[in-house]
C-alpha positions as CSV (number, residue, x, y, z in Angstrom):
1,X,0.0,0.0,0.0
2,X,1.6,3.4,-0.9
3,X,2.1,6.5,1.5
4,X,-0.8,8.5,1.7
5,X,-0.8,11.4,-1.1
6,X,2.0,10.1,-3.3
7,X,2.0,10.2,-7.0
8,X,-1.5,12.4,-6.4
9,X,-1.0,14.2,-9.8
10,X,-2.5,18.2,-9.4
11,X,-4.5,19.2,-12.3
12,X,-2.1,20.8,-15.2
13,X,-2.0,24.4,-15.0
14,X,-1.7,27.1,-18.3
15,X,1.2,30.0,-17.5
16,X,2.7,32.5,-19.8
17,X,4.8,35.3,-19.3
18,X,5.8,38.7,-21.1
19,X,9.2,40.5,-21.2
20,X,8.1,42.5,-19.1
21,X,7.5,40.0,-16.3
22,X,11.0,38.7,-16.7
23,X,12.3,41.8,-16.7
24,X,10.5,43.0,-13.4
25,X,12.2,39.4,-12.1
26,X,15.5,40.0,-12.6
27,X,15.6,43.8,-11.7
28,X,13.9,42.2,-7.9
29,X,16.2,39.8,-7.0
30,X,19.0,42.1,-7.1
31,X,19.8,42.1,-11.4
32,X,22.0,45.4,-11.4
33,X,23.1,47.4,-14.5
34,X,26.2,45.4,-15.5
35,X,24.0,42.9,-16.1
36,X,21.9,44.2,-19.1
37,X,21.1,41.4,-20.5
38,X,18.8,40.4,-17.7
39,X,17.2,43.9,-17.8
40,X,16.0,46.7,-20.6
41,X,18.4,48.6,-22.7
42,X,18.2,49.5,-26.0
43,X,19.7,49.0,-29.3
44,X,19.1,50.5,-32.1
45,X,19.0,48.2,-35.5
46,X,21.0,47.9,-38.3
47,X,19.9,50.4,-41.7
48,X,18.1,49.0,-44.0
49,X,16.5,49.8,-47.1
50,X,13.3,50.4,-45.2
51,X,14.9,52.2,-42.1
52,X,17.9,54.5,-40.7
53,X,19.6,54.7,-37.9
54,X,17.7,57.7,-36.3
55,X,14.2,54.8,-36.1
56,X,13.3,54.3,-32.4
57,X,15.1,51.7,-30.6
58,X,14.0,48.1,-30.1
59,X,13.8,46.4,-26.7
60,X,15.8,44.3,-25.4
61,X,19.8,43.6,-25.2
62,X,21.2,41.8,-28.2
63,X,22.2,39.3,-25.9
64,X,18.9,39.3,-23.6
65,X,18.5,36.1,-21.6
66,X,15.6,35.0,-18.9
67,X,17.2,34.6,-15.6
68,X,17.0,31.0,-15.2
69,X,15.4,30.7,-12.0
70,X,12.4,32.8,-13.3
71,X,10.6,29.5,-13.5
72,X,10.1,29.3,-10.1
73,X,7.2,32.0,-10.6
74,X,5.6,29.7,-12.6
75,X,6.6,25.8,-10.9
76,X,4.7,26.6,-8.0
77,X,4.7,23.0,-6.6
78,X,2.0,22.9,-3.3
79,X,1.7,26.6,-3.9
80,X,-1.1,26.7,-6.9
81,X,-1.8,30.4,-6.4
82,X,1.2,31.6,-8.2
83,X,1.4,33.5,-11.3
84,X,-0.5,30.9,-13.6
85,X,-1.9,33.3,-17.0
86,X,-2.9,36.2,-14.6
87,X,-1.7,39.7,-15.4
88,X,-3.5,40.9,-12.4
89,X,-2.9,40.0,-8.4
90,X,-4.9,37.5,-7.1
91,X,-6.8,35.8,-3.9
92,X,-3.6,33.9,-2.7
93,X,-5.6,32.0,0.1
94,X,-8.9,31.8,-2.3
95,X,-7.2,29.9,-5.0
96,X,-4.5,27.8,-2.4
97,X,-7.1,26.2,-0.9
98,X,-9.0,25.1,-4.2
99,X,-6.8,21.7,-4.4
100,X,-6.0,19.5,-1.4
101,X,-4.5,16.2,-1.4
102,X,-6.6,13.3,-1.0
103,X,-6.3,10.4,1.4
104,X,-4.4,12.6,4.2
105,X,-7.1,12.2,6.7
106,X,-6.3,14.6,9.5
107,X,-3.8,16.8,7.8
108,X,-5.6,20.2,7.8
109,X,-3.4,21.5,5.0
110,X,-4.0,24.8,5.6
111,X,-2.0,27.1,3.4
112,X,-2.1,30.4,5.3
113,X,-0.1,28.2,7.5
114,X,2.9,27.2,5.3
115,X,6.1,28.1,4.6
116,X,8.8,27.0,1.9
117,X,11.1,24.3,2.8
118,X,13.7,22.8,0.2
119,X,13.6,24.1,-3.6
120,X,15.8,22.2,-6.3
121,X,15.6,23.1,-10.4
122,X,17.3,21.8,-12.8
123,X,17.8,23.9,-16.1
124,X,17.0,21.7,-19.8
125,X,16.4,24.7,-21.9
126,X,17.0,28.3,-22.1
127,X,13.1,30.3,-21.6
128,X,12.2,32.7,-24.8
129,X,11.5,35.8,-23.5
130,X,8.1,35.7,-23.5
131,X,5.3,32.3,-23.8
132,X,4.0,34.5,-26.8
133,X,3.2,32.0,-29.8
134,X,3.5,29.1,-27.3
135,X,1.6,27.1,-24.7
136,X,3.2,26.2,-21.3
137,X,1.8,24.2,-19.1
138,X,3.0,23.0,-15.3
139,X,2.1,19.4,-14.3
140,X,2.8,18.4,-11.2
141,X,3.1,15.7,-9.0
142,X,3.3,14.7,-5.2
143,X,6.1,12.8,-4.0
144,X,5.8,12.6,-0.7
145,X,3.4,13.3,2.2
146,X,5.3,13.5,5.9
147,X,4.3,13.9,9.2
148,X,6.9,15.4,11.4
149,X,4.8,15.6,14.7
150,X,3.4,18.8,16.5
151,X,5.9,20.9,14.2
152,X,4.2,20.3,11.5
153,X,4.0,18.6,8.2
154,X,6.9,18.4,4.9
155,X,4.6,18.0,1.6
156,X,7.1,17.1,-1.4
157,X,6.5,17.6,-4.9
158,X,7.8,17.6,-8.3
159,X,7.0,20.2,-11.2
160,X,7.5,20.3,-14.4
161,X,7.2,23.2,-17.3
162,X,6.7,22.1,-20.2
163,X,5.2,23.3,-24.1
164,X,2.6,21.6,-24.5
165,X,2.2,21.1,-28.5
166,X,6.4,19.9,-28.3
167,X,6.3,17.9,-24.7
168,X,9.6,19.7,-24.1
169,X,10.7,20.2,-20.8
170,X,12.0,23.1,-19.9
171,X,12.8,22.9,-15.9
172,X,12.2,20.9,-13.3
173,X,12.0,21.4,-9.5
174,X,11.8,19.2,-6.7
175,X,10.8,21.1,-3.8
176,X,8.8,20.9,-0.4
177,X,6.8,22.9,1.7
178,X,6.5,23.2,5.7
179,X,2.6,23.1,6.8
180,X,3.3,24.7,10.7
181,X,1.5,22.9,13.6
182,X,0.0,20.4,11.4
183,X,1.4,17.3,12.2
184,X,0.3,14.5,14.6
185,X,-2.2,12.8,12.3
186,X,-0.5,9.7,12.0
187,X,1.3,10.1,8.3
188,X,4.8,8.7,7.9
189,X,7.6,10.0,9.2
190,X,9.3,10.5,5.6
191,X,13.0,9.9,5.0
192,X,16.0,11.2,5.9
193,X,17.3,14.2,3.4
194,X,20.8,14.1,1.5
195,X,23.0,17.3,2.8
196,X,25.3,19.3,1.6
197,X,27.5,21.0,4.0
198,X,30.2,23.6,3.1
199,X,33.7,22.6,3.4
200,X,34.7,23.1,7.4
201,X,38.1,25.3,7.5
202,X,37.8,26.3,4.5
203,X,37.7,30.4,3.6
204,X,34.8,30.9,0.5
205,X,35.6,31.4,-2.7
206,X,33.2,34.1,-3.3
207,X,31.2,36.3,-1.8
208,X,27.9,37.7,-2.8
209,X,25.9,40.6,-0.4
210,X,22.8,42.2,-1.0
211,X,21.1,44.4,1.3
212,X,17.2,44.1,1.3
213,X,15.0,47.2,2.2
214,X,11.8,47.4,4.1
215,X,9.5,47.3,0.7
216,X,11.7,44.4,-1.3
217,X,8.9,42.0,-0.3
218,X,6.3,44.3,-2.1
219,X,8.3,44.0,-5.2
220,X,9.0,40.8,-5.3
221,X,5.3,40.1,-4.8
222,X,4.7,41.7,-7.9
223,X,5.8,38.5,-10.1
224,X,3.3,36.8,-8.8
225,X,3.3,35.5,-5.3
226,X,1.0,37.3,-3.5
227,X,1.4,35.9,-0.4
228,X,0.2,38.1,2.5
229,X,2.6,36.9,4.8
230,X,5.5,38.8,3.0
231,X,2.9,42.1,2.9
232,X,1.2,42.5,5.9
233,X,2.1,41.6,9.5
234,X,-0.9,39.6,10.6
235,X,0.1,37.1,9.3
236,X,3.4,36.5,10.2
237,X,2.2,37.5,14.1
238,X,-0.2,34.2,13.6
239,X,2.7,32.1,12.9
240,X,5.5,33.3,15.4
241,X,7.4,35.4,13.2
242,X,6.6,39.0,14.5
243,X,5.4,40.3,11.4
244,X,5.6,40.1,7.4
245,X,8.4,38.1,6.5
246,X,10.8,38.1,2.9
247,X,9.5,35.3,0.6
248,X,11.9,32.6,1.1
249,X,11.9,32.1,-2.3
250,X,13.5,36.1,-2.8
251,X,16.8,34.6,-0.6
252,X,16.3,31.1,-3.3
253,X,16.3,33.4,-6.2
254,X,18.5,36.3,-4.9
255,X,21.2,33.5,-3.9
256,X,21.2,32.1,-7.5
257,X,22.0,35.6,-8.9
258,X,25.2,35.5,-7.0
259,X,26.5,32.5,-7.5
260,X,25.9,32.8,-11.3
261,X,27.2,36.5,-10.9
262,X,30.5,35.9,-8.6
263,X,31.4,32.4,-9.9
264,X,29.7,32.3,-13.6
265,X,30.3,35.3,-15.4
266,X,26.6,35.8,-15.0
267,X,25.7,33.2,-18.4
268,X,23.0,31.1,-17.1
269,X,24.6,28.4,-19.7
270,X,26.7,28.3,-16.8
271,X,24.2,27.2,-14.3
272,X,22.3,22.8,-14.5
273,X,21.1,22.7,-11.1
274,X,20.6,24.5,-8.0
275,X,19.1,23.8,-4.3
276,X,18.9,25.2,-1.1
277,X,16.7,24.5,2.1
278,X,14.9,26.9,3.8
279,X,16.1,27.7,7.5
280,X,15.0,30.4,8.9
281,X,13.0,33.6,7.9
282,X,14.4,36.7,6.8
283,X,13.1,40.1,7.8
284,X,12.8,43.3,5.5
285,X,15.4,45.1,5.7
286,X,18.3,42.6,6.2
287,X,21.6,42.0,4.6
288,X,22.1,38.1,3.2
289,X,25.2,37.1,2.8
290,X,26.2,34.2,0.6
291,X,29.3,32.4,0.8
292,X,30.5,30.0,-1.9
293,X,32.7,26.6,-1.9
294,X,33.8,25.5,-5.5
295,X,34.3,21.7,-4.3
296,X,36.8,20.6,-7.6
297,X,34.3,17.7,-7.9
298,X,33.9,18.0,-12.0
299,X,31.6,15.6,-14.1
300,X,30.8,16.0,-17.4
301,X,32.5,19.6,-17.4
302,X,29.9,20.6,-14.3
303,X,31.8,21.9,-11.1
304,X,29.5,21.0,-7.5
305,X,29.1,24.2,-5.4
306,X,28.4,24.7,-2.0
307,X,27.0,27.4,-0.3
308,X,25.3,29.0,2.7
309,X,23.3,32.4,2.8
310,X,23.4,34.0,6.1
311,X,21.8,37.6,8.2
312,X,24.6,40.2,8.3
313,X,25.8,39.1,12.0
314,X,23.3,36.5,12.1
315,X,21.6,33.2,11.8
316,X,21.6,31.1,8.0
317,X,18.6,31.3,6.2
318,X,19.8,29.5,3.4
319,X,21.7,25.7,4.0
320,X,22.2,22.7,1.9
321,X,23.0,24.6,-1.0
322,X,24.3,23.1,-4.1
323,X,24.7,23.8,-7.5
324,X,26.3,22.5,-10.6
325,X,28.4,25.4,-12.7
326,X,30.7,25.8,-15.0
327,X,32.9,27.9,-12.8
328,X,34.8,31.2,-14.6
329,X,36.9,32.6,-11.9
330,X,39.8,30.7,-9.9
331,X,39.3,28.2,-6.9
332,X,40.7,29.6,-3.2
333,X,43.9,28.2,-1.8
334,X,43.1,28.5,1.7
């Protein structure tokens, strides 16, 4: 007899995108402007018969590329109440509750009561800048359904985006989510999870900071996850935190940008998988701090990564990082 909930298979969900979304994405997880080819510039095209060079400009960098975690917005895994085809916000709790998973008896599976827990993509193919002249679809899947006692409950899932005419995938993430105080109903307990510490003694090889501000949350909302936790404090009062939290999916996506930044040149061709687990919240207004480990571990030409994101002076909020790279700056001696 299988574990309550697995291979439950959520109903597929349409999503598209403009530029514009993907440019609003990259310019909110911390995209700066030596990085135009993750944000707007113009360029004004060749003369032609038809044109000169005094025409209006065209959008976009001649080298314009979708940040490669931008999928994320649309792989929402247990959180169905992400961007979807909308171009407007949304009832985040309305439209989370509309799908629960069946034979859990007992689990409540409230989602004003979850948080993110582990996130892992890997990258097949390159996004086009916009869904326009294509249909994408997610389909996901649940892997796992585990009760962790009066803490709460891990649900694990797996994505994928894919076009639907093609059946091309395009990413795929394995990730979980953290249902607080709604364990004790009797599910498994679940297994134990791989990790991936940094090297101990061992000084980073790079550095990424980013300081957040007291409104980042309300701008990362804006691609999609509307979350009130990350908006308004009542929420995040409910739950123990002390008031609106970041999206832990902000320090995922903002952690990604510097690792590709400080150790891949910034190409995501330089980028096949990435991980981390959630562990702890992070408060507007804080300075993360991720420190890298290039490991010298090389298959297939990809380099395994460690890293940790941290509070300025404070706890991690980021662990069991990993990624696979193709690394473009030298490895630490020390």
């Amino acid at each position: 007899m299988s574990d309550p909930g697995v291979g439950f298979q959520y109903p597929s969900k349409e999503v598209s995108w403009l530029k514009r979304d993907v440019l609003l994405f990259a310019y909110s997880i911390g995209a700066e402007v030596d990085e135009l080819h993750f944000l707007y510039v113009c360029s004004v095209p060749p003369a032609s018969p038809s044109t000169t060079n005094n025409d209006s400009p065209q959008e976009l960098h001649p080298n314009f590329q979708v940040f490669p975690t931008y999928p994320i917005i649309l792989l929402a895994n247990l959180f169905p109440a992400f961007k979807h085809t909308d171009q407007e916000t949304i009832d985040f709790y309305a439209r989370s509750s509309s799908t629960l998973i069946p034979n859990c008896s007992g689990f409540a599976q409230d989602q004003r009561r979850v948080v993110d827990g582990q996130r892992a993509m890997t990258f097949y193919k390159p996004l086009p800048p916009s869904s326009t002249g294509k249909t994408f679809e997610v389909r996901s899947k649940v892997l796992g359904v585990y009760d962790k006692g009066k803490p709460g409950t891990v649900v694990e899932t797996e994505t994928l985006l894919v076009e639907r005419e093609s059946g091309e995938v395009y990413n795929k993430v394995v990730g979980s989510g953290f249902y607080v105080g709604q364990g004790g109903w009797g599910g498994p307990k679940g297994p134990k999870t791989e990790n991936y510490p940094p090297p101990e003694g061992k000084r980073p090889d790079a550095v990424y900071t980013l300081q957040t501000t007291k409104e980042s949350a309300h701008l990362y909302r804006l691609n999609g996850d509307y979350n009130p936790l990350h908006a308004t404090p009542e929420p995040g009062q409910k739950m123990g935190f002390g008031g609106a939290i970041m999206h832990g999916l902000f320090s995922w996506n903002s952690s990604c940008h510097g690792l590709l930044k400080e150790l891949g040149d910034s190409d995501p061709a330089n980028m096949k998988e990435f991980q981390a687990r959630f562990a702890a919240p992070v408060k507007p207004g804080d300075k993360l701090i991720t420190e890298m480990w290039r490991t010298g571990d090389v298959r297939d030409g990809w380099e395994e990564v460690r890293f940790i994101t941290r509070v300025e002076g404070g706890k991690v909020v980021l662990s069991n990082g990993r990624a696979l790279m193709r690394c473009t700056v030298g490895k630490s001696k020390l």
